[in-house]
C-alpha positions as CSV (number, residue, x, y, z in Angstrom):
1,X,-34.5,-6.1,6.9
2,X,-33.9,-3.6,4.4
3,X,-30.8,-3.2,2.3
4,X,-28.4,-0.5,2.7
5,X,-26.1,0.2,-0.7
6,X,-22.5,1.3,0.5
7,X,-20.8,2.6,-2.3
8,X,-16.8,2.0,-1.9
9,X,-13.9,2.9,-4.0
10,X,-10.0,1.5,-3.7
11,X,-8.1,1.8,-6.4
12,X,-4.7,0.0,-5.7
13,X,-4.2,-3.1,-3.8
14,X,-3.2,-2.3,-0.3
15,X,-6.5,0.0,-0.2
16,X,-8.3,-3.1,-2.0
17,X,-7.3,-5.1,1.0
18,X,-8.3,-3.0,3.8
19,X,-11.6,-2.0,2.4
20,X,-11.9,-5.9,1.9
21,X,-11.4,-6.2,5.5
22,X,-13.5,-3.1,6.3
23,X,-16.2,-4.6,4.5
24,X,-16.3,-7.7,6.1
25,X,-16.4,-6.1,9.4
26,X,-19.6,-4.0,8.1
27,X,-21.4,-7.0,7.3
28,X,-20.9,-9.0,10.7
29,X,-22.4,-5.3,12.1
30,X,-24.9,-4.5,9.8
31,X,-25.9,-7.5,7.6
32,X,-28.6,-5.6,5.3
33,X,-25.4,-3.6,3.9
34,X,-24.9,-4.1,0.0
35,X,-21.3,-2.5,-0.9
36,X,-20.8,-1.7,-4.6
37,X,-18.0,0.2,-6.3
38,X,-13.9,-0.2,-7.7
39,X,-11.8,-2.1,-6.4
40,X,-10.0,-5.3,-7.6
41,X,-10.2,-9.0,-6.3
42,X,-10.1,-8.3,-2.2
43,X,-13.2,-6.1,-2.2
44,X,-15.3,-9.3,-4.6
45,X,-14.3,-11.3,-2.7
46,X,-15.7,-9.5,0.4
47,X,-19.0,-9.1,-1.7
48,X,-18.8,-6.0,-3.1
49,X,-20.5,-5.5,-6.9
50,X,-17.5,-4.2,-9.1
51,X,-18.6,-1.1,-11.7
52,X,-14.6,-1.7,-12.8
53,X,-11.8,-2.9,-11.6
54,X,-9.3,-0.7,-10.1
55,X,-6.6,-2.4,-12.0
56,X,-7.2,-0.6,-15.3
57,X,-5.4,2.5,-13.4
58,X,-3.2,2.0,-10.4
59,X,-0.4,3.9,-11.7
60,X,2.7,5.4,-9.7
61,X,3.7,9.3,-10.6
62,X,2.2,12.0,-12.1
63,X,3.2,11.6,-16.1
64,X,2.4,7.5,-15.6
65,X,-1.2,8.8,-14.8
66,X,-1.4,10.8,-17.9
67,X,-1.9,7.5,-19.7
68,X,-4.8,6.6,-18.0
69,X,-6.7,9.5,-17.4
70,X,-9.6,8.7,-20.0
71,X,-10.3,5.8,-18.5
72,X,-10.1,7.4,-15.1
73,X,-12.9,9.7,-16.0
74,X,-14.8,7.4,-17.8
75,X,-14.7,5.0,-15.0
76,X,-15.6,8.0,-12.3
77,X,-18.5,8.7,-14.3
78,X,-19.9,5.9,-14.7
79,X,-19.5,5.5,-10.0
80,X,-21.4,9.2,-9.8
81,X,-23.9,8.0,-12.6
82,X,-24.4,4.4,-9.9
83,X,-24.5,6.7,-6.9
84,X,-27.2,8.7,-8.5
85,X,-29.2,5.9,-9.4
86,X,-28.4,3.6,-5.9
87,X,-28.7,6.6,-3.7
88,X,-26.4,5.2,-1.4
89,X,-26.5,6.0,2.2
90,X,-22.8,7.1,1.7
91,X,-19.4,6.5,0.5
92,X,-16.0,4.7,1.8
93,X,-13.3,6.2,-0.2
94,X,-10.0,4.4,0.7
95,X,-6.6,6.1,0.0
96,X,-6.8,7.0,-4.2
97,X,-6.7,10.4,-3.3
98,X,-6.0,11.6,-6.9
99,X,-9.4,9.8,-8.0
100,X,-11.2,9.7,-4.6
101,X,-11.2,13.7,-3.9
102,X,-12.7,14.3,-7.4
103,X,-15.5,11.6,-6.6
104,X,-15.4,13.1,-3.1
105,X,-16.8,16.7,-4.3
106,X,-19.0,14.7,-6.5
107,X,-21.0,12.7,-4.0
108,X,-21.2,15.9,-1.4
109,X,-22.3,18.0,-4.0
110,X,-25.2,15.4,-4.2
111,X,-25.7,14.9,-0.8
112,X,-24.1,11.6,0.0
113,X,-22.0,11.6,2.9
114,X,-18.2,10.9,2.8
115,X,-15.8,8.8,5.0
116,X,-12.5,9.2,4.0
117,X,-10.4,5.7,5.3
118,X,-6.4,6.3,5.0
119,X,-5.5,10.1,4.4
120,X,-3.6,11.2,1.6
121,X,-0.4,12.4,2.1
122,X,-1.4,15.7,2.5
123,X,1.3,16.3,6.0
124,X,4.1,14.8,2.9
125,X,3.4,16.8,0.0
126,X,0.0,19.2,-1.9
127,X,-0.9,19.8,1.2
128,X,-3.2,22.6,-0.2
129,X,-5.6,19.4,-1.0
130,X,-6.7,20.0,2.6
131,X,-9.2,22.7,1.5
132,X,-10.9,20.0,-0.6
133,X,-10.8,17.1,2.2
134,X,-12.4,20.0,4.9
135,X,-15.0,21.0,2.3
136,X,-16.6,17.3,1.4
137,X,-15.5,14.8,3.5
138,X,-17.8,13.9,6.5
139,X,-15.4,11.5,8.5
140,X,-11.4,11.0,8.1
141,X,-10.2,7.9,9.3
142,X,-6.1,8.1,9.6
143,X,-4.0,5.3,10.0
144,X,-0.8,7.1,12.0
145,X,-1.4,9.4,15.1
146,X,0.4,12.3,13.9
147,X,-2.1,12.8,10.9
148,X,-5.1,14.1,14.1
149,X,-3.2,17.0,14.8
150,X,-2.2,18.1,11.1
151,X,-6.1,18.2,10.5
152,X,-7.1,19.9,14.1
153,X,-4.9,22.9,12.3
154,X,-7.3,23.0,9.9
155,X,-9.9,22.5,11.8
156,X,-10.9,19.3,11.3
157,X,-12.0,16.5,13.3
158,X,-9.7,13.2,12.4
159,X,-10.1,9.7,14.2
160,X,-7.3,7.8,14.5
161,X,-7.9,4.0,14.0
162,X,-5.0,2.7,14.0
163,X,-3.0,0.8,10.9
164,X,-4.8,-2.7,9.8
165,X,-1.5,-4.1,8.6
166,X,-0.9,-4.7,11.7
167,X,-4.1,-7.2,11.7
168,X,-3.5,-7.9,8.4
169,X,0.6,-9.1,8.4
170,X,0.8,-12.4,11.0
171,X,3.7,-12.5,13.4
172,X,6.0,-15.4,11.8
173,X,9.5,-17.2,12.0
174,X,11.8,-15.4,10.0
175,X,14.5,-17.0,8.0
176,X,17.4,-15.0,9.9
177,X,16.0,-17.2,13.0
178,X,17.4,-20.2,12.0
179,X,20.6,-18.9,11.4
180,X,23.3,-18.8,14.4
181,X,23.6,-16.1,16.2
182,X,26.8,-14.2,14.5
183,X,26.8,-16.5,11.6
184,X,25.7,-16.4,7.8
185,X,23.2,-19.1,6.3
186,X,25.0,-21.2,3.6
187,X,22.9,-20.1,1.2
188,X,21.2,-16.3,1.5
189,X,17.2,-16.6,0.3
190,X,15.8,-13.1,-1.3
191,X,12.5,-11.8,-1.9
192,X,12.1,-9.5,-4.6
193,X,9.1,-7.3,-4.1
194,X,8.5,-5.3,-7.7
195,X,4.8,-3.8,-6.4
196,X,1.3,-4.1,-7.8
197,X,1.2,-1.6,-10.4
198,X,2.0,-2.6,-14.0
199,X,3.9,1.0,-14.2
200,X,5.8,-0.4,-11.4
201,X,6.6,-3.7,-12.5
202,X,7.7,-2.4,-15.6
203,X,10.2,-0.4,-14.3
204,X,11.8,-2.1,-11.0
205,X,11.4,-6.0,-12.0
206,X,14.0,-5.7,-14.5
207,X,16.5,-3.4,-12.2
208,X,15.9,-6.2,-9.9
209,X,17.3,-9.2,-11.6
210,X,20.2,-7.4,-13.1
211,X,21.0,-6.6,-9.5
212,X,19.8,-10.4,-8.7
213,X,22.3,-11.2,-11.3
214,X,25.3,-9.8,-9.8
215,X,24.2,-10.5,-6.2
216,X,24.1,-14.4,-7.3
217,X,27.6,-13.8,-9.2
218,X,29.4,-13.2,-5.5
219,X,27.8,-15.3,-3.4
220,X,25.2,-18.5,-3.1
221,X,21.7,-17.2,-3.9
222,X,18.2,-18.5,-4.8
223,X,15.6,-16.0,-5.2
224,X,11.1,-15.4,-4.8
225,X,9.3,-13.2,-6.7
226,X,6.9,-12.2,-4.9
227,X,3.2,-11.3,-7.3
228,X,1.1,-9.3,-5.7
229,X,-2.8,-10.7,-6.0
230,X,-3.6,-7.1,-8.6
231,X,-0.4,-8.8,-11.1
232,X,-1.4,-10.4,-13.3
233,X,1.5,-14.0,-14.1
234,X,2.1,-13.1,-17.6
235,X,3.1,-9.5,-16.8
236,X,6.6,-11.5,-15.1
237,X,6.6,-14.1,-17.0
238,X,8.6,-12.8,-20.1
239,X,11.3,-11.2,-17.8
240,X,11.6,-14.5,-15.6
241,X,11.9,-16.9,-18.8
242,X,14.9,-14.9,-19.8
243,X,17.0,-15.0,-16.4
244,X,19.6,-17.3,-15.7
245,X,21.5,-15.6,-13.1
246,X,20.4,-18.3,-10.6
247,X,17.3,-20.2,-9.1
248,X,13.9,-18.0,-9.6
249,X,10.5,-18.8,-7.7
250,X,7.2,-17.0,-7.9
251,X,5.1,-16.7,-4.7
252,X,1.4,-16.2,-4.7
253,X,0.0,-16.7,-1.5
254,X,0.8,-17.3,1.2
255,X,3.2,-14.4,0.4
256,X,3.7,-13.2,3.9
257,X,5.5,-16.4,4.6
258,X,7.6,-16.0,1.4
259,X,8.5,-12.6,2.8
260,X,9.9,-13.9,6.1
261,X,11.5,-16.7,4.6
262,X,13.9,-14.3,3.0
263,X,17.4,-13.2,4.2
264,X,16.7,-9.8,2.5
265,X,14.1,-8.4,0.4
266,X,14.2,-6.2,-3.0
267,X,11.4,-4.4,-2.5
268,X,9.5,-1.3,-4.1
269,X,8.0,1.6,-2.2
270,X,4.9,2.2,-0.7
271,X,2.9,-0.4,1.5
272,X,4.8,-3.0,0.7
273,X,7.8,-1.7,2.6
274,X,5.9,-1.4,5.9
275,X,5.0,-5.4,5.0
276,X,7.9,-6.8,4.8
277,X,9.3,-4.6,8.1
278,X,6.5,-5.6,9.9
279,X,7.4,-8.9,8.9
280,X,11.3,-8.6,10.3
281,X,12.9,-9.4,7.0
282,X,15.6,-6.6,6.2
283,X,15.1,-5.0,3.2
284,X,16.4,-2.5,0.6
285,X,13.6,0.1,-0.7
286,X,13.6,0.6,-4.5
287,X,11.5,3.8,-5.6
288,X,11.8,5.2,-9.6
289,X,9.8,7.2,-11.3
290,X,9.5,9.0,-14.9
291,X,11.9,11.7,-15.1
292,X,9.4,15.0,-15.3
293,X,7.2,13.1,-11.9
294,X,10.9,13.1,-10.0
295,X,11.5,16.6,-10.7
296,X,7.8,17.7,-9.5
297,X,8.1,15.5,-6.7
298,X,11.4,16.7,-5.7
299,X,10.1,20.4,-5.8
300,X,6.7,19.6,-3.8
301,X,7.5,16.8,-1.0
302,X,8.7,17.9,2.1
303,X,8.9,14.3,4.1
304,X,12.9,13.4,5.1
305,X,11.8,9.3,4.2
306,X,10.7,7.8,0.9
307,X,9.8,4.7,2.8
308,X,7.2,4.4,5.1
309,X,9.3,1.9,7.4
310,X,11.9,4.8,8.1
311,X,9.2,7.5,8.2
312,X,7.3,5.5,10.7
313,X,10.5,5.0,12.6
314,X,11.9,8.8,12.5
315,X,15.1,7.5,11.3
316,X,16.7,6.0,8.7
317,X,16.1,2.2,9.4
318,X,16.2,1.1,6.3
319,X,18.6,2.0,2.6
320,X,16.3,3.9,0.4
321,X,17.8,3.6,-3.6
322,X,15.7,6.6,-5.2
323,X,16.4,7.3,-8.8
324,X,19.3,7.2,-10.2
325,X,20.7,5.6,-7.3
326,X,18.3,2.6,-8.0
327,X,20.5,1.1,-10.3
328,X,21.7,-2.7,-10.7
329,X,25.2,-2.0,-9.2
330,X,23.9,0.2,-6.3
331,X,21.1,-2.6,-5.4
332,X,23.6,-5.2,-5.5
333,X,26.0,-3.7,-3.7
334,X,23.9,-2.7,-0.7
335,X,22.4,-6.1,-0.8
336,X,25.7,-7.3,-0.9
337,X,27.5,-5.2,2.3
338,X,23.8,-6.1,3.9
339,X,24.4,-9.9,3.7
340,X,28.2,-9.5,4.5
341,X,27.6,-8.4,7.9
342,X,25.4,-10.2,10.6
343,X,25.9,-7.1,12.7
344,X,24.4,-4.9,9.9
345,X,21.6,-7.2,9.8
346,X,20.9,-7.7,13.4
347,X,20.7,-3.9,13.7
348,X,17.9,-3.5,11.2
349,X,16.4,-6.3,12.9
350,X,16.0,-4.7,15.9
351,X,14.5,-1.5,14.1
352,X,11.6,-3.2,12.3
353,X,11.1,-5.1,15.9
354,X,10.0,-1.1,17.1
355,X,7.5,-0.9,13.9
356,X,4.2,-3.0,14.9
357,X,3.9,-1.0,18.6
358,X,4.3,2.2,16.4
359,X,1.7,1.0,14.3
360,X,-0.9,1.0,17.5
361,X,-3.2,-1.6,18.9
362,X,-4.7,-4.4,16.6
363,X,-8.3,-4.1,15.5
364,X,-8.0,-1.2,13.0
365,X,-10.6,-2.1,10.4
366,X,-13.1,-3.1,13.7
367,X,-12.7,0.9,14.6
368,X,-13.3,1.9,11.4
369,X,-16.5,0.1,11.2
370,X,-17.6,1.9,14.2
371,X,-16.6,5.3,12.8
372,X,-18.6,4.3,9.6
373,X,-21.8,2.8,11.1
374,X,-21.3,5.9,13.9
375,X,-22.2,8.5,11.1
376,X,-24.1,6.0,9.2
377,X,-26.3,6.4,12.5
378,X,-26.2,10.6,12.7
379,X,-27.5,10.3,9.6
380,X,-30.6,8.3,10.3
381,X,-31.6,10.1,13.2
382,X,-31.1,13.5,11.8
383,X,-33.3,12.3,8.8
């Protein structure tokens, strides 16, 4: 049997993780498949042969990236330089759009087909990026069902797959289940959720516990922070040793079940949101970004949500603390008015119970596969 090379790029960790998963469904399909690339500790673990990890520049905002962009294009040099040598039979680009539709143009210009797994946000914000997805992508693989049409205006064909978290986050007992129906637990458990970016940890971790602080000062509290797998320990560890506003854990895995153990979660923006809904735990979304990247962003998105729970759900489901509103005595005090109220909570309950049907049918990553090994295919017999 002779082996294919598959050249695939994440570069944060919720793209790590489904192309891990993608991966794995490739090889049970196609086991002469060899999958090199960037990623982080997901995608080696799934067998794929690293060039660099995607850790050296998962950054949130457009300033945060300016402090990485040498090493962004040394590191997209050095894939094109692989892809030239490998020849691979194409490329999985997963989400990354900022550094995937350079490498994108890149590998069409060289002949290598592209499929394009988890759209960028084009329908949110830039959407002039769509000229660049039409012109060297060869498949687009979205994750919601309102992205198809977006790109059938453009006049391009997207397949809808459907969202792997919903694969990928188990259905578990949540902590609020063992509490009485129209009571309050004794003692309120919450998750803190800071991100997987060290620009992000930097700036919400600490916001956290001085909320943490005065949410422990009112009422009984013990606390998880909750690392995701691209943190590295030491990156909390200063910021942990010096808290004494009450009881502090640190989850690992399995961090799903640290999640639903929870009363509430702290939790920053992005996939890790639609986690912790998914999930059932209520939550308050955290999102701050450098001053100069707010004021762009507030000029070019055009989405009514920051979170991806209330965007999924067309409403606002859950708080969203953007800002300056994402400051310790705002957090605490939503957390606060949250936990105060079982009918509050039971409300928000019953809107993230709506979020995994949105989400469509299980076996996204299986789908996927298809769609990859489907061109993979068109490809050999054209040839």
């Amino acid at each position: 049997m002779t082996r294919r090379d598959l050249l695939v790029v994440a570069g944060e960790a919720s793209g790590d993780l489904h192309a891990a998963r993608l991966m794995r469904e490739l090889s049970m399909r196609r086991p002469e498949l060899a999958f090199f690339g960037l990623g982080s500790a997901q995608m080696r673990e799934a067998g794929a042969e690293l060039v660099a990890d995607a850790a050296e520049i998962s950054v949130v905002g457009i300033v945060e990236a300016l402090s990485v962009v040498g090493r962004a294009r040394r590191i997209l040099a050095r894939l094109v330089a692989e892809a030239e040598r490998r020849r691979p039979a194409a490329a999985l680009l997963v989400d990354f759009p900022d550094f995937n539709l350079r490498l994108a143009r890149r590998l069409h210009r060289m002949g290598i087909p592209v499929v394009y797994y988890v759209s960028p946000q084009i329908w949110a914000w830039r959407p002039w990026r769509v000229r660049s997805i039409v012109e060297s992508v060869d498949r687009m693989l979205v994750l919601f069902p309102f992205e198809v049409p977006f790109y059938a205006r453009h006049g391009m064909r997207a397949v809808h797959v459907g969202h792997p978290l919903v694969d990928e986050v188990p259905v578990l007992a949540q902590a609020w289940d063992a509490v009485p129906a129209g009571r309050l637990p004794e003692r309120f458990e919450i998750a803190l959720l800071p991100g997987s970016r060290r620009s992000e940890i930097a700036s919400l971790l600490p916001l956290q516990l001085a909320a943490l602080e005065r949410i422990a000062g009112a009422i009984p509290v013990r606390a998880t922070v909750v690392r995701a797998p691209s943190i590295a320990p030491e990156l909390l560890a200063p910021q942990l040793e010096r808290f004494r506003g009450c009881e502090v854990a640190v989850a690992e895995e399995p961090r799903f079940e640290a999640i639903a153990g929870a009363h509430l979660a702290l939790c920053a923006s992005g996939t890790a949101t639609l986690e912790t809904g998914l999930l059932g735990t209520p939550l308050v979304m955290l999102y701050r970004l450098a001053g100069l990247t707010w004021r762009l962003a507030q000029l070019l998105v055009r989405v009514p949500y920051a979170s991806l729970v209330n965007l999924v759900l067309e409403r606002p489901a859950v708080p969203e603390l953007v800002q300056r509103a994402a400051d310790p005595g705002r957090v605490a005090a939503e957390a606060l008015g949250l936990l105060a109220s079982r009918a509050a909570i039971d409300r928000m309950r019953a809107d993230l119970a709506e979020l995994r049907p949105r989400l469509g049918r299980p076996g996204a990553s299986g789908r996927a596969a298809d769609e990859v090994l489907g061109l993979l295919d068109e490809r050999e017999r054209a040839a």
